[in-house]
C-alpha positions in Angstrom: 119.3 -133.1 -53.6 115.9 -132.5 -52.5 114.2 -131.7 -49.6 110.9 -133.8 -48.8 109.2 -131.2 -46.6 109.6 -128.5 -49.4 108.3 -130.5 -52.2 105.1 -132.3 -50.7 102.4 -130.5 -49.1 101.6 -131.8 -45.8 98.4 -133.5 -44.7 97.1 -130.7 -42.7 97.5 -127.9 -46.3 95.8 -130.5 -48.1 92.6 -130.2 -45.7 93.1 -126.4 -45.7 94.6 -125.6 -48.9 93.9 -122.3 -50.2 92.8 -123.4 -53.5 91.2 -126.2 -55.0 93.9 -127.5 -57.7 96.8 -129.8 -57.3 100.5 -129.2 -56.8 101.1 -128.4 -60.1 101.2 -124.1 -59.3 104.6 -123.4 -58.1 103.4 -120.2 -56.3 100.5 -118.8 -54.3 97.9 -116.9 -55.6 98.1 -113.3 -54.9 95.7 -111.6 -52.3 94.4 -109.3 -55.0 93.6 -112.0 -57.4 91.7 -113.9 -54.1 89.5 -111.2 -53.6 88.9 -110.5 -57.4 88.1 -114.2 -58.3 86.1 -115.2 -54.5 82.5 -115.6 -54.6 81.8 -116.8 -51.0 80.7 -113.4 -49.8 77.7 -113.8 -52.5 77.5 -117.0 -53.2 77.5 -118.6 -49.6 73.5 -118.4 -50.3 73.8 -121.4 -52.0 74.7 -123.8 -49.3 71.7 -125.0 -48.7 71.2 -126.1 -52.0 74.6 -127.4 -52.0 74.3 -129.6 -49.3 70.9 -130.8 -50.9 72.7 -131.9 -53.9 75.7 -133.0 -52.3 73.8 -135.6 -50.4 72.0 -136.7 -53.2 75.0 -137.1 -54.5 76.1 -139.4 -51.8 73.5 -141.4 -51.6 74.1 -142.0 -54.9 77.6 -142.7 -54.7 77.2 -145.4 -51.8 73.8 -147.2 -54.0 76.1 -147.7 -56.9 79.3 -149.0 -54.8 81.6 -146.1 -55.2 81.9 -145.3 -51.7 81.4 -147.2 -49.3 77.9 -146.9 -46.6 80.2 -145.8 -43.7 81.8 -143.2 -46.1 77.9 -142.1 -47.0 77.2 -142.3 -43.0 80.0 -139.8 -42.5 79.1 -137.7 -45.0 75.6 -137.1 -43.6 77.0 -136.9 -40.3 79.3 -134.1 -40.9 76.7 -132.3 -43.6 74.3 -132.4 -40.1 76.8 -130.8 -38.2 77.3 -127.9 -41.1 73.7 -127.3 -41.5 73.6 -126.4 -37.7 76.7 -124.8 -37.6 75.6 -122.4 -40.6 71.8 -122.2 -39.3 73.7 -121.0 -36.5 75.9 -118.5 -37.8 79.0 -119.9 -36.4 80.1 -121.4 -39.4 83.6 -119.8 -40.5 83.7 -118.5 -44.2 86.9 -118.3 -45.8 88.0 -116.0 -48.3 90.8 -118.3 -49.0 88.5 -121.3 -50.1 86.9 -119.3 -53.0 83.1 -120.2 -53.0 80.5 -121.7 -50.8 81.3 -125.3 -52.7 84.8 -125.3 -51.0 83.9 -124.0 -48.2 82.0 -126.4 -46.9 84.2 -129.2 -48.7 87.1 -128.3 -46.2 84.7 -127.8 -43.2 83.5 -131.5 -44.2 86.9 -133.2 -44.7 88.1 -131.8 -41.7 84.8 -133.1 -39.2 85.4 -136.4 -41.1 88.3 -137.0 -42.9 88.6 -139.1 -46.0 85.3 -139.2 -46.5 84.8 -136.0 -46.9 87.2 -136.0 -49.9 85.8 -139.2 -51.7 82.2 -137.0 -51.8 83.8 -134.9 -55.0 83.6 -138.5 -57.0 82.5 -137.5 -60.7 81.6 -134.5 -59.9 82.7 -131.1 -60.6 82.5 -127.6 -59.3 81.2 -126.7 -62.9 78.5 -129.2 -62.8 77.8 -128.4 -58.6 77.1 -125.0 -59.5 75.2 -125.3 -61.8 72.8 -127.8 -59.9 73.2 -125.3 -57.1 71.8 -122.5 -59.0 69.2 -124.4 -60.2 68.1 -126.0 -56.9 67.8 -122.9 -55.4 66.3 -120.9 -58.2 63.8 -123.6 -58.2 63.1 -122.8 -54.4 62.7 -118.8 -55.3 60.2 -119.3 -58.2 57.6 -121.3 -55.5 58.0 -118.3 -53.2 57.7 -115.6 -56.2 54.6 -117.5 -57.5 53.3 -118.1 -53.8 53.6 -114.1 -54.0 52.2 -113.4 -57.0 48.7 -115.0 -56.2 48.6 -112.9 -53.2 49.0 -109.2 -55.1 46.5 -111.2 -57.6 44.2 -111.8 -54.4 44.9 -108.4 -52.8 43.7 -107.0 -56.4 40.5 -108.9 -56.6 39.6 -108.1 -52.9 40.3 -104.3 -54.0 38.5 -104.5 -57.6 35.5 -106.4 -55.8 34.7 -103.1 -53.7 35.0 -100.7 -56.6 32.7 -102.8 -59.2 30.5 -99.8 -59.8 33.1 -97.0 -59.4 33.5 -95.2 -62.3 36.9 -94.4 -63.3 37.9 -93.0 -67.0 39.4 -95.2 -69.2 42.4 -93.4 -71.1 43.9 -93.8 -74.4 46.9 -92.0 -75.1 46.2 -90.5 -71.9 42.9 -88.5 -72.7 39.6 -89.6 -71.3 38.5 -92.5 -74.1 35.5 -94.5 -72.3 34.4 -94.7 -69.1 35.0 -97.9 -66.8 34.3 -100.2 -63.9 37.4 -99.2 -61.3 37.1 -102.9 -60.4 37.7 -103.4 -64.1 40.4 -101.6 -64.4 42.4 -103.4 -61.6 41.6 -106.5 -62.9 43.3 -105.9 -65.9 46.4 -106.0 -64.0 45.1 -109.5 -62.4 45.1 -110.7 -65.3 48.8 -109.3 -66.4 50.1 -110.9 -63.2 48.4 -114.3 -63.9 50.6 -114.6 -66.7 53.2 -113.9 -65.0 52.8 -116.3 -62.7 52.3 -118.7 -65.5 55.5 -117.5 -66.9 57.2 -118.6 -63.8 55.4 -122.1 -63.6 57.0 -122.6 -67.3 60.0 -121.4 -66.4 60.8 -123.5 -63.3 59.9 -127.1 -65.8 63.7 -125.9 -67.5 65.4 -124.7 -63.9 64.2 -128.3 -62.8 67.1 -130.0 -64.6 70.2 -131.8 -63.0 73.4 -131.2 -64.5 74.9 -133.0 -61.8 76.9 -136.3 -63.5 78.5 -133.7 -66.4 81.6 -133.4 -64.3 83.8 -130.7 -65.5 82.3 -131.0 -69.4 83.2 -134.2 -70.8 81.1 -136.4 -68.1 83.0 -139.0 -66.1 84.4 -142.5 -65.8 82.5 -143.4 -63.0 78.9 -145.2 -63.3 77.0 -142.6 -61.9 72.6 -143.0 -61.8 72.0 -139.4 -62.8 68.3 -140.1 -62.6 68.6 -141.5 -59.3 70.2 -138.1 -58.4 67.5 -135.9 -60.0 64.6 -137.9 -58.3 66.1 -137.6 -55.1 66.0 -133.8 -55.9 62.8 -134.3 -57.1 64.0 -133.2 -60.3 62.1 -133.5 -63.8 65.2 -134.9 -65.8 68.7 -134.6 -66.2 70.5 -132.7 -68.6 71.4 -134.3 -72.0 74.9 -133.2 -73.1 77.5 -132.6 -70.5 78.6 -129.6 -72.1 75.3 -128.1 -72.4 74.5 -129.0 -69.0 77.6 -127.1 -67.0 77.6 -123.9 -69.6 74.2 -123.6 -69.5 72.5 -120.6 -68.1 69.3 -120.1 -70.7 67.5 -120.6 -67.2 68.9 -118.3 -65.2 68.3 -115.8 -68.2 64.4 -116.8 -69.0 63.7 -116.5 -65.6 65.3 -113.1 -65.3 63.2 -112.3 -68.7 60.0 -113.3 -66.4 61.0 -111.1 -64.0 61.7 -108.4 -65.6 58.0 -108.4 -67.5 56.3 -108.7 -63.8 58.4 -105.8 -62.2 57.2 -103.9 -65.9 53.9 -104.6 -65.2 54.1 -103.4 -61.6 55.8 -100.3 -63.5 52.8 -99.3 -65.4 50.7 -100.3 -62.0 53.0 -97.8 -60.5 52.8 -95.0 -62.9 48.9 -95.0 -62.9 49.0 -94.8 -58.6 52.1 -92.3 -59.2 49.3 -90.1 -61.6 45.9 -91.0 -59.8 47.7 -89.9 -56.2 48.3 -86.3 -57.9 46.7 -83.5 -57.3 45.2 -82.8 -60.6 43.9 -86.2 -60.5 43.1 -86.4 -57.0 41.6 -90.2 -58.0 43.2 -91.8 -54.4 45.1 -91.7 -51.9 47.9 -93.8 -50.7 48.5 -94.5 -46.9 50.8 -92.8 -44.7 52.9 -96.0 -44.3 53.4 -96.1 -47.8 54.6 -92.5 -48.2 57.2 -90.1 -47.1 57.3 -86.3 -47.1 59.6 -83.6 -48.2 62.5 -82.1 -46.2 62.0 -79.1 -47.2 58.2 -78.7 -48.5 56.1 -79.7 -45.2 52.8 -80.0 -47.5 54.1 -82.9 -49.8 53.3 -86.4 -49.6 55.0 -88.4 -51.7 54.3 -91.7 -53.2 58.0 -93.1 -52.6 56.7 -97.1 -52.7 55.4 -96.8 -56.4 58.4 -94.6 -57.9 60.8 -96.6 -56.2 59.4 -99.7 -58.1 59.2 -98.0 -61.4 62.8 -97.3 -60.9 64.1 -100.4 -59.5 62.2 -102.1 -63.0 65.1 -100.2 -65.0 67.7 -102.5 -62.5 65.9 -105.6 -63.1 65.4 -105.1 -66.8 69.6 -103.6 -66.4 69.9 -107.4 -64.6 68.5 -109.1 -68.1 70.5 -107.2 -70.3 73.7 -108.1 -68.4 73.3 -111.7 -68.6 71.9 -111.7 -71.7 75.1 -109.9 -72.6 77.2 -111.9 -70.3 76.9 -115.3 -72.3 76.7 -113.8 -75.8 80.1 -114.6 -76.3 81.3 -117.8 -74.6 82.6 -120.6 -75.9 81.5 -124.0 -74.8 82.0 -125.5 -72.5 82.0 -123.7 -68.3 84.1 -120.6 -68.0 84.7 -118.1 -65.0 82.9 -115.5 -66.6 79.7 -117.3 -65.5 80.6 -116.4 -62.0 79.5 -113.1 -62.7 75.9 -114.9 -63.2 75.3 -115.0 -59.5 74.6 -110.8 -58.2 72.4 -109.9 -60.6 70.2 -113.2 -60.7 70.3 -113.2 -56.9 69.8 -109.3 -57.1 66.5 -110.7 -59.2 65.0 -112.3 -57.0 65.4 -110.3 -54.0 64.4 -107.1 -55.6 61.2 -109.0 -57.4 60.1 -110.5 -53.8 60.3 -107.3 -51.8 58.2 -105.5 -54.7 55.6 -108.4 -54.5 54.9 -107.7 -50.8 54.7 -104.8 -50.7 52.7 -104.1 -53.3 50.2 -107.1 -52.0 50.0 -105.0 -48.9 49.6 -101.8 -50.2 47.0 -102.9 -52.9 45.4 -105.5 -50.0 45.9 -103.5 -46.8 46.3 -105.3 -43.4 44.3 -106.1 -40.8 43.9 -103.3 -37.7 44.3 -105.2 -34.4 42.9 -102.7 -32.3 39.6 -103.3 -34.4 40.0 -106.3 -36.6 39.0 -104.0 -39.5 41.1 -104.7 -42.7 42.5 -101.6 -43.5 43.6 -100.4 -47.7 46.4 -99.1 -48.3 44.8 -97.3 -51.1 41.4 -95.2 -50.9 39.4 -94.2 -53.7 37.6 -91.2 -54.4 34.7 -92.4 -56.2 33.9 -88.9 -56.7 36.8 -87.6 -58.3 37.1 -90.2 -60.6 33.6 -89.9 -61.8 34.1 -86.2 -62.1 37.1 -86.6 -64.3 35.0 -88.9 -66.9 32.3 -86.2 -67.5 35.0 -84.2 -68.5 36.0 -85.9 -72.1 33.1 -86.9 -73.5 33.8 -90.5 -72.6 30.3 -91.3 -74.2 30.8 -90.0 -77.7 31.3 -93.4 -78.8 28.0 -94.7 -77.4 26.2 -92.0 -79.3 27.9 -93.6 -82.2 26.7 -97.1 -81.6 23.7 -96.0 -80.5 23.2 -94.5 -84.1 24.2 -97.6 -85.8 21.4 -99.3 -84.0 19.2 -97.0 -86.1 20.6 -98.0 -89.2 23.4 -95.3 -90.0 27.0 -97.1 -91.2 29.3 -96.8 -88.5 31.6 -94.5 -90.1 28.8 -91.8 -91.0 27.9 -92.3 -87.0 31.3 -92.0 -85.8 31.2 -87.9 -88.1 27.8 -86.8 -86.9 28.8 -87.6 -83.2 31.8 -85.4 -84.2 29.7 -82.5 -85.2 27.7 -83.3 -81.7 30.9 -83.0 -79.7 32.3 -80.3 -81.6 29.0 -78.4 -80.8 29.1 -79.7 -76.8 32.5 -78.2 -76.6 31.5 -74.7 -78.0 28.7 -74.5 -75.5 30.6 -76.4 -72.7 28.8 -78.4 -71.5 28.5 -82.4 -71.7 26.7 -84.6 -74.8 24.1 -86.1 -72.2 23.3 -82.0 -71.5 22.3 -81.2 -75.3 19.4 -80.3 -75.5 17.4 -83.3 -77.8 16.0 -81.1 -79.8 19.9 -79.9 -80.8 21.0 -83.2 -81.2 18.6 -84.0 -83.4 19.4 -81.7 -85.6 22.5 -83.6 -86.2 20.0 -86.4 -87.2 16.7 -86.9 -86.9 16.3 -90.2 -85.5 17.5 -89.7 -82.2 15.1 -89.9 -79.3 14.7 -89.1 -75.9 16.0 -92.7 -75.2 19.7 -91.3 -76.4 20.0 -89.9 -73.0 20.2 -93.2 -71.2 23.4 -94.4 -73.3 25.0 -90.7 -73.1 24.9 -91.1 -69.3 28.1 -92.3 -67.7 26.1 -95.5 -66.0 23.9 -96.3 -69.2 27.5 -96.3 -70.9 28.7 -98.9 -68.4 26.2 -101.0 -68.3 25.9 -101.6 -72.2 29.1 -103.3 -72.7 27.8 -106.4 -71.4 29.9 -108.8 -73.5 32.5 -111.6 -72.2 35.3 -109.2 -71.5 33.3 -106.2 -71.4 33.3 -103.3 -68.3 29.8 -103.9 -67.4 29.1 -104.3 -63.8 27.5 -108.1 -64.5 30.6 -108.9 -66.5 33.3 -107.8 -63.7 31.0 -109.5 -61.1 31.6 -112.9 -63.2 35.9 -112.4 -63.8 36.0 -111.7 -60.2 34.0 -115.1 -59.2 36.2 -117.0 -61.6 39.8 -115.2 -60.6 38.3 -115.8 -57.0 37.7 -119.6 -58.2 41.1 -119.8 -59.6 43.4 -118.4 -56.6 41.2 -120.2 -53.7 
């Protein structure tokens, strides 16, 4: 003998149920297991994205006759409602609906009714996350480029008023050459161009609607995927419905992108970390960019750099993990790729909030009181220039400037070895030989050899596309100038 009430769930559990799945568990699931397996608390960022592709999901739905236009009327009714509600903050989320997707599922079905449960027609949650992901990642990677040509700009703005600052230029951390300080930051323009070039590629493959897979087999019902993605604005759909709802090479190569811009902002970092030492004394950071010591009331420490160097280690960490993460799933969706979420959100937050503040550090910001632009960084010219008289950064020069008088380079580059070998015993610098000493290391070197030993001459003379000459970083800056107007 049976008992109805016991056997069937009433109307009311099925619009609040606690999971998604059908009467086919014979018990709850356990409060430990809830709070192991929930993802609202992280995920709930999604929902705008949700709803996005939820209602291009509708639309669809109603265009090809599987649900009726009132049904699609309700839908973007109640969907209205939610937005606010959320926008709001006085949209309730439940631990006991799992993820943001049944969260606002239930909200939906219960502000109107059946139609709320007809919008889950050929769909499923492993295709809706997916598209989720993807719509919002899509979303991040316009505001990560957005901010990317603004530590570019920030850079050029800095580089344009240091064109004929002389910094050295290091190899394996000794003085090597000198160079253009403008020069030397545009290097790193040119490191975060590709970056941002990275991301541009990157978002074509995160463009992609998996939406239509269903669960991994695709679904009975004669969906318009392509009306779906251009609704989305979308550049395709996704080919194979397992591919599509296992898939998370995206969410991976843009966490690869990432982690080579927060690198490059690592070796940025290291080189303000050195410069703002005392030893180097090349600049100095500003106060709002610093902190001080607790204990040591004469420190000043360059907190905003070494924090970025370190939080590259978590983003690279972030790579690995998901990298790691998928290396041993089968096809087609499993619940392992819930554990995708925190560190790609983790990604992009930490990416964004070293962008800024880097573009303001590097770019400065406007004084109100007096409409002056002020740097976060300031350069002593001085110091710098100082520091490249001390390695002989023009050895080289004397070599070229050799070969110009017919010597092979090789027998140049050992005579300017004697000549340095001789400028160190008498310490002093190459361009403060005596000429009658340095031509005793060969004869045809004229008084004209003092002009490509200076630090200046030295800059000036590598006037080729590329090159550190003054002309030359004059024209990169017009065309990066050109190129992020």
């Amino acid at each position: 003998m049976s008992n109805s009430s016991t056997t069937q769930p009433s109307h009311n559990q099925l619009d609040t149920k606690a999971q998604a799945w059908s009467a086919l568990f014979s018990e709850p699931m356990s409060d430990l297991v809830k709070r192991y397996t929930s993802s609202v608390f992280f995920d709930k960022r999604l929902w705008q994205a949700d709803i996005m592709g939820s209602l291009a999901h509708a639309e669809m739905l109603s265009a090809q006759g599987i649900i009726s236009a009132q049904d699609h009327a309700s839908i973007e009714k109640g969907m209205a409602q939610i937005t606010a509600e959320i926008e709001a903050g006085g949209f309730e989320w439940k631990l006991d609906l799992e993820d943001v997707h049944l969260n606002i599922e239930a909200r939906l079905t219960q502000l109107v009714g059946d139609a709320g449960k007809r919008l889950h027609t050929g769909r499923s949650r492993n295709d809706q996350v997916a598209t989720d992901v993807r719509l919002w990642l899509r979303g991040e990677i316009d505001v990560i480029s957005g901010l990317l040509g603004e530590l570019q700009k920030s850079l050029v703005e800095t580089a344009e008023r240091h064109v004929e600052v002389i910094l050295p230029g290091f190899t394996h951390l000794q003085v090597a050459q000198p160079v253009s300080f403008g020069h030397h930051l545009l290097a790193y323009v040119e490191m975060f161009k590709r970056d941002a070039e990275r991301m541009a590629d990157v978002r074509r493959r995160v463009n992609v609607l998996p939406l239509g897979s269903a669960a991994l087999a695709g679904t009975t019902y004669p969906l318009d995927r392509e009306r779906v993605a251009r609704s989305l604005g979308m550049e395709g759909v996704c080919q194979n419905s397992l591919d599509a709802v296992s898939d998370r090479d995206f969410a991976i190569e843009f966490s690869a992108a990432a982690a080579l811009c927060m690198v490059h902002i690592s070796r940025f970092s290291e080189e303000l970390i050195l410069w703002m030492s005392q030893n180097f004394g090349f600049i100095k950071i500003a106060d709002r960019f610093t902190t001080g010591s607790s204990i040591m009331p004469q420190k000043k420490n360059p907190d905003v750099p070494e924090l970025a160097r370190g939080k590259t280690g978590r983003v690279v960490g972030h790579l690995m993990g998901l990298i790691t993460l998928m290396k041993g799933q089968p096809l087609a969706y499993n619940k392992d790729n819930q554990e995708d979420k925190e560190p790609l959100f983790d990604t992009v937050d930490t990416l964004k909030d070293t962008l800024r503040i880097f573009s303001e550090m590097v770019g400065g910001q406007l004084n109100p009181a007096t409409g002056v632009k002020e740097g976060g960084i300031g350069v002593n010219a001085e110091a710098m220039e100082r520091a490249a008289l001390k390695g002989y950064a023009t050895a080289t020069d004397l070599a070229d400037y050799l070969v110009k008088k017919g010597l092979p380079f090789r027998d140049a580059h050992e005579t300017v070895a004697h000549a340095v070998k001789a400028a160190i015993t008498e310490g002093v610098d190459l361009s403060e030989l005596p000429l009658a000493t340095l031509q005793g290391f060969h004869p045809q070197i004229e008084q004209d050899v003092f002009e490509c030993l200076s630090l200046r001459g030295s800059l000036n003379a590598r006037n080729t596309l590329g090159g550190t000459a003054p002309a030359q970083v004059r024209a990169q800056l017009a065309r990066h100038k050109a190129r992020l107007a």
